[in-house]
C-alpha positions as a Python dict, from the first residue, in 0.01 Angstrom:
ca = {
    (1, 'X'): (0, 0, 0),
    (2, 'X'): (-104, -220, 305),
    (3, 'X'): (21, 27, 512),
    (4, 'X'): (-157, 368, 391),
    (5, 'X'): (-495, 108, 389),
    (6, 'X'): (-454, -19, 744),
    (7, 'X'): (-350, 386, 855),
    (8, 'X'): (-678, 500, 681),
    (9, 'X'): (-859, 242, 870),
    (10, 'X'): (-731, 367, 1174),
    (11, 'X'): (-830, 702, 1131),
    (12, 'X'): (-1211, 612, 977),
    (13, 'X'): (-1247, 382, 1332),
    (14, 'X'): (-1079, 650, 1579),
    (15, 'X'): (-1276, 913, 1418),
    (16, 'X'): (-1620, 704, 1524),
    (17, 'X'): (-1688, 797, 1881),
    (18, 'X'): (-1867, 483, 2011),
    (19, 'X'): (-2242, 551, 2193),
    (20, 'X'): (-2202, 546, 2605),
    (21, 'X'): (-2400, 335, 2792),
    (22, 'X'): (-2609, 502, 3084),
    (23, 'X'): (-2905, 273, 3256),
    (24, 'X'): (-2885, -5, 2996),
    (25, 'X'): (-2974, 261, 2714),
    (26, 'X'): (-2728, 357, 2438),
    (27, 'X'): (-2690, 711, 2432),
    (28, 'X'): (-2522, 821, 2093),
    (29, 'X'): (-2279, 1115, 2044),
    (30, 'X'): (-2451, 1244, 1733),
    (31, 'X'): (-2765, 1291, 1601),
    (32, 'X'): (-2895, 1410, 1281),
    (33, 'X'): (-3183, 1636, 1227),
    (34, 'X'): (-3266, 1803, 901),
    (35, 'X'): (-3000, 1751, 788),
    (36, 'X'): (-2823, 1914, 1070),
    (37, 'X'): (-2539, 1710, 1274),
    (38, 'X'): (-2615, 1770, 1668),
    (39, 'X'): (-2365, 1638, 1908),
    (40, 'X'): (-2394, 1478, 2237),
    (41, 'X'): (-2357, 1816, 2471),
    (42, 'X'): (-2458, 1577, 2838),
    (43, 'X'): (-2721, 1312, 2949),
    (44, 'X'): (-2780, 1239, 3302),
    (45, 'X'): (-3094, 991, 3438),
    (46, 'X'): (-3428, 1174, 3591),
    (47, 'X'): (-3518, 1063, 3923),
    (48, 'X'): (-3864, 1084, 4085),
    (49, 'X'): (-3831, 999, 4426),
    (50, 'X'): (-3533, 792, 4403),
    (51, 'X'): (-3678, 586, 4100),
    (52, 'X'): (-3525, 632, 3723),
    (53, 'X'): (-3743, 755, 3491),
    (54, 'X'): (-3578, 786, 3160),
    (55, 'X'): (-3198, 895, 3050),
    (56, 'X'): (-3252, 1256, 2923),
    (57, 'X'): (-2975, 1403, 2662),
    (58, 'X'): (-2908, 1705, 2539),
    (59, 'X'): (-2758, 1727, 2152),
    (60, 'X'): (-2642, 2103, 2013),
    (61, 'X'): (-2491, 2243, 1756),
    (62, 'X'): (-2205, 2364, 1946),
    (63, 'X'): (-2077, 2292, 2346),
    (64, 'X'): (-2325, 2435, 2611),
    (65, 'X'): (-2149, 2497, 2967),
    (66, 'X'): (-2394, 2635, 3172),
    (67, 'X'): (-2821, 2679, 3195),
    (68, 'X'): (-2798, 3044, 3091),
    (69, 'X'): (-2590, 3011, 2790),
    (70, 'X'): (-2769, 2783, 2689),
    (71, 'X'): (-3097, 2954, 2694),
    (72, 'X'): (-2925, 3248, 2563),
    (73, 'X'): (-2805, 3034, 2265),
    (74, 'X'): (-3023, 3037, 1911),
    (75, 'X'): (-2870, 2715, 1783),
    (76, 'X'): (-3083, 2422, 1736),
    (77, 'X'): (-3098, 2140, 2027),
    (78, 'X'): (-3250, 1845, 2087),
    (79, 'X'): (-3370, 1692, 2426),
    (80, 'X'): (-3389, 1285, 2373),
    (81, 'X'): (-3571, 1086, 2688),
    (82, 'X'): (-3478, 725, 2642),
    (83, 'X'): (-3746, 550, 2892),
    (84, 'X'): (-3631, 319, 3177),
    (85, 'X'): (-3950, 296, 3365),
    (86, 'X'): (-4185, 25, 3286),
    (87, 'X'): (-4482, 265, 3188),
    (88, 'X'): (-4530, 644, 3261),
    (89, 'X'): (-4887, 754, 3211),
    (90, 'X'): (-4937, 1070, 2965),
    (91, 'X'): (-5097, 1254, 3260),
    (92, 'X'): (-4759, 1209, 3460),
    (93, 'X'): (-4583, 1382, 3171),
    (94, 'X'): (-4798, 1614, 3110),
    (95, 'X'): (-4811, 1692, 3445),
    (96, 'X'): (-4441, 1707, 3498),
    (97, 'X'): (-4390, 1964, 3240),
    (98, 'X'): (-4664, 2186, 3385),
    (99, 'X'): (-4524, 2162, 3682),
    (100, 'X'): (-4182, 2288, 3479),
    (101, 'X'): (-4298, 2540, 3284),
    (102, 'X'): (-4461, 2756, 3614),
    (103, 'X'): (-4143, 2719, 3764),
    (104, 'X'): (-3959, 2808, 3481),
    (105, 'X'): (-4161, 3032, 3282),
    (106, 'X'): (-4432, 3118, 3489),
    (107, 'X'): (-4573, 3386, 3237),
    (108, 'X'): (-4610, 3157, 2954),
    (109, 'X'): (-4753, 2859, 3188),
    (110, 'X'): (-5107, 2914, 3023),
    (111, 'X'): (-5036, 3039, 2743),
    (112, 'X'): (-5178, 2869, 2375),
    (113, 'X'): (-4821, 2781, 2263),
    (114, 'X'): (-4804, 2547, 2586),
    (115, 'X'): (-5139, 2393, 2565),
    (116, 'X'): (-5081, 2278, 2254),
    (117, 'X'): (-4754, 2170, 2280),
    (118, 'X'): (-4875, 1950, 2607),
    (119, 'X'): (-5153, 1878, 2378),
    (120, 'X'): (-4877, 1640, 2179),
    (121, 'X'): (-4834, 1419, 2469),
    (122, 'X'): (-5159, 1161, 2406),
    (123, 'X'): (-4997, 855, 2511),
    (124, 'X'): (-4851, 705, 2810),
    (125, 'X'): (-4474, 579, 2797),
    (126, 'X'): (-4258, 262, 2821),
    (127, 'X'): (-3940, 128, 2881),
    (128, 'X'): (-3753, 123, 2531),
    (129, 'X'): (-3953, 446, 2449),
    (130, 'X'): (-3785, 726, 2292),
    (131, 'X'): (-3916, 1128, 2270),
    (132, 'X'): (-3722, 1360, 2106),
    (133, 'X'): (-3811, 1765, 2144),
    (134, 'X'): (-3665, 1931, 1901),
    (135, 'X'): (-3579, 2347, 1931),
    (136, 'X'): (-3493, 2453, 1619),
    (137, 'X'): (-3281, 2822, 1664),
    (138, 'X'): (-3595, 2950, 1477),
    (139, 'X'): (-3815, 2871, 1730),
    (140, 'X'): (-3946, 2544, 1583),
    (141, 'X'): (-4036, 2291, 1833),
    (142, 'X'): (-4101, 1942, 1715),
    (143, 'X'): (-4167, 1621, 1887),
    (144, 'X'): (-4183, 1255, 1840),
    (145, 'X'): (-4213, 985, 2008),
    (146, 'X'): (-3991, 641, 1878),
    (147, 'X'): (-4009, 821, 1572),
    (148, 'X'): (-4349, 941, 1503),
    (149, 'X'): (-4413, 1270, 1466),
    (150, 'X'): (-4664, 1404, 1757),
    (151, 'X'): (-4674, 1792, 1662),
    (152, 'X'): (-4509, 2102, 1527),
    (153, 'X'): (-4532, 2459, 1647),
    (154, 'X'): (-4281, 2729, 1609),
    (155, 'X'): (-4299, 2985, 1936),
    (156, 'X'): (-3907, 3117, 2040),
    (157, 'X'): (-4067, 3191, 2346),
    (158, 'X'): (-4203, 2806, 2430),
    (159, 'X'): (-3869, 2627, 2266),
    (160, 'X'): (-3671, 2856, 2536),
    (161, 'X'): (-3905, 2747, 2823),
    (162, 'X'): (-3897, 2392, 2733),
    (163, 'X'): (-3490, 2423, 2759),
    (164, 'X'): (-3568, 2584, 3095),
    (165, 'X'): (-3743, 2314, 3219),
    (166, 'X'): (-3376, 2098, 3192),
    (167, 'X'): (-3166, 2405, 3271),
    (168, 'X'): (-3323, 2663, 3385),
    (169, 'X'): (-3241, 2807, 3794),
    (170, 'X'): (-3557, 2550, 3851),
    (171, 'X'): (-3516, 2242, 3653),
    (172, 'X'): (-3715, 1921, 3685),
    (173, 'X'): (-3378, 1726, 3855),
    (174, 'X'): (-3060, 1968, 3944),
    (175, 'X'): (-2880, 1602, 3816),
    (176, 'X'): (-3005, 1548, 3519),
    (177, 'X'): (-2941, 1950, 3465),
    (178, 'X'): (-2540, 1852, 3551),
    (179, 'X'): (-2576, 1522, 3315),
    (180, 'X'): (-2701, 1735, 3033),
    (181, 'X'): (-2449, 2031, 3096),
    (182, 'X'): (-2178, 1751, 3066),
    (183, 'X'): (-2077, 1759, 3426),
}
């Protein structure tokens, strides 16, 4: 009897894939979100100019490989930034996703759907901060920051060119884009 308990035990820890570390912040392999497991598909560190910003992750419901299958893909994601910075003003985020979304998806750049989702984005940033952006396959896109809900819109079109912005032919940091793509 001691044996099948200390086999099962085994098999409940091994199963358990422990969180990596990256930049002091624990990066987990799963996340849940309504009620829908997401695992860990890549995270990488952005850079600005040789300084680390946060640890961005990407979670899916199945593996992503490259930048256009993901885009192509209608699963749900989400895109975690785990601070590392000591404070990032709003306007720097705000800015920063502008700044993706012309290179990325130039024809939706000033569009409603992106004005109000940069509308979300009120406060500045700090180390120990977390932001999660959630695409939903249905075109949801949610975000929070450590937890507290900042808005809600549901636009395929804008959930796709916030994915862009990560791995799209443009994206913010080319290493963050090989982090997130697991490479």
């Amino acid at each position: 009897m001691r044996v099948i308990l200390a086999l099962i035990l085994v098999v409940l820890v091994a199963g358990t894939a422990p969180a990596k570390e990256i930049a002091g912040v624990k990066v987990e392999p799963q996340v849940t979100v309504n009620a829908e497991t997401l695992t860990l598909n890549g995270s990488g560190i952005r850079k600005k100019f040789f300084v680390k910003v946060y640890v961005g992750s990407l979670y899916s419901a199945r593996r992503l490989n490259s930048g256009p299958e993901a885009l192509r893909d209608t699963g749900d994601k989400l895109i975690r930034m785990a601070f590392v910075y000591p404070k990032v003003e709003k306007e720097k985020i705000v800015e920063a996703f502008q700044e993706g979304f012309v290179n990325n998806a130039p024809d939706l750049a000033d569009a409603a759907e992106v004005k109000k989702f940069l509308s979300f984005f009120t406060g500045d940033f700090k180390r120990g901060d977390e932001v999660d952006i959630f695409l939903g396959g249905d075109g949801t896109v949610t975000a929070k920051h450590n937890g507290k809900l900042l808005g809600t819109l549901i636009s395929r079109p804008l959930a796709t060119a916030i994915l862009a912005i990560y791995l799209g032919e443009k994206p913010a940091d080319a290493s963050l884009k090989k982090g997130m793509l697991g490479k």
